[in-house]
C-alpha positions, 0 to 999 in steps of 0.5 A: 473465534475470528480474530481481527489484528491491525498491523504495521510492517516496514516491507523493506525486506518483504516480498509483499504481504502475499506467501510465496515460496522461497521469498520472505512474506509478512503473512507468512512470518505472522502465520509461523508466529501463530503455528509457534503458539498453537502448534498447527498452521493457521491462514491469515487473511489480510486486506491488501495484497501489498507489493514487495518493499512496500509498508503499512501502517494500517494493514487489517487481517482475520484468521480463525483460533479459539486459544487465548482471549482475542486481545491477548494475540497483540502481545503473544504475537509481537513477543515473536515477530521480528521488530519490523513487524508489529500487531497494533491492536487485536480484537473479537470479530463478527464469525462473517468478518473477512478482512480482504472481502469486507473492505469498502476502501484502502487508503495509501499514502507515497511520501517524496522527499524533494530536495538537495540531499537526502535523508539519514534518519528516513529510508521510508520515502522516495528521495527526488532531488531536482525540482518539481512543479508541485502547482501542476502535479495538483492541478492533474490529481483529479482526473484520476478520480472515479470509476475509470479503467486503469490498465495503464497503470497496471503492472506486469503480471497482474492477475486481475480479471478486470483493470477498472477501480474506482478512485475516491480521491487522489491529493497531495500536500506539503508536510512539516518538514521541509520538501517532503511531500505525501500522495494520499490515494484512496480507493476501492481496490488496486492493481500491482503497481497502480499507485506507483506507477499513478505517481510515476505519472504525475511527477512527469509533469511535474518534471516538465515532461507530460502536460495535464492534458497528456495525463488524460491521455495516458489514462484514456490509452489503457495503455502501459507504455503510455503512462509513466514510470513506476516509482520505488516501492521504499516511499509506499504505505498502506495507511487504513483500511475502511470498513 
């Protein structure tokens, strides 16, 4: 039976969703939860490899198991994951579903807090206390829309073969509370880092320190060092995967 989970996760003491020896993994600890239960390892397949620190809200993954009904892995699972982690809901998959191949795009959402003082209650954003022309941080938002290559906006070993994605929508908006603001990128995939580095580069111009045009001309560079500053993993997450 392919089961399908949705999954949230604050990725603050991961070191992103992919395992990786000696450092702790979102897939790892779902796939020694599953080997608790049915006393064998069993691959979890997710649909994004999110970077170490980063969250999601959205996640979706797919491993193979024929023990228990497919609904009842939501509570098996969350009886032994540690609080940080929750499976939101799992369901019977088609056998053919892979969560990673099967993904027409990924949404995620990087929230700023811009203002004075920071937050108490939300660690999950990037503070920013000085301020943004958040006029011109939108009026550069669209050249980044289509399919274009990203390489300067790729992180330090990406193991990509290509850096050209195509991005459906790039928007930023104003949230209820006062100076929070929250990027929302979809595309079809992404590079290491893409989206921080993405946001490290318009808030330049929003700092005065890159005009829209020299947006344009970091993207057209594919060069790294031409582009902007990658900003912490604390403000990502992983909204939704599309299918």
């Amino acid at each position: 039976m392919n089961i399908r989970l949705t999954i949230e996760y604050d990725g603050s003491d991961y070191r992103g969703w992919q395992r990786q020896d000696g450092a702790p993994s979102i897939q790892e600890t779902i796939e020694n939860a599953i080997e608790k239960v049915v006393g064998e390892r069993v691959p979890v397949k997710g649909a994004s490899r999110t970077d170490s620190g980063v969250h999601a809200a959205g996640q979706v993954a797919n491993f193979i198991c024929d023990r228990y009904e497919a609904s009842e892995w939501r509570k098996i699972l969350n009886a032994l994951l540690p609080a940080t982690i929750r499976i939101l809901e799992s369901v019977e998959a088609a056998d053919s579903f892979d969560a990673c191949r099967d993904a027409r795009s990924k949404i995620y959402d990087y929230r700023v807090l811009n203002r004075r003082f920071a937050s108490a209650l939300d660690r999950r954003v990037y503070f920013y206390a000085r301020p943004l022309d958040w006029e011109g941080i939108a009026r550069c938002l669209p050249l980044f829309v289509g399919q274009k290559d990203f390489a300067a906006f790729r992180g330090a070993g990406s193991s990509a073969k290509t850096s050209v994605r195509t991005i459906h929508r790039f928007e930023v908006v104003e949230e209820s509370t006062p100076g929070l603001y929250r990027f929302r990128v979809e595309g079809t995939g992404f590079l290491k880092q893409m989206v921080r580095a993405m946001v490290g580069t318009v808030i330049e111009v929003g700092e005065g320190r890159r005009s829209v045009e020299g947006v344009r001309e970091a993207i057209e560079s594919k060069d790294r060092r031409c582009a902007g500053r990658t900003v912490p993993a604390s403000g990502l997450c992983l909204t939704s995967v599309q299918y």
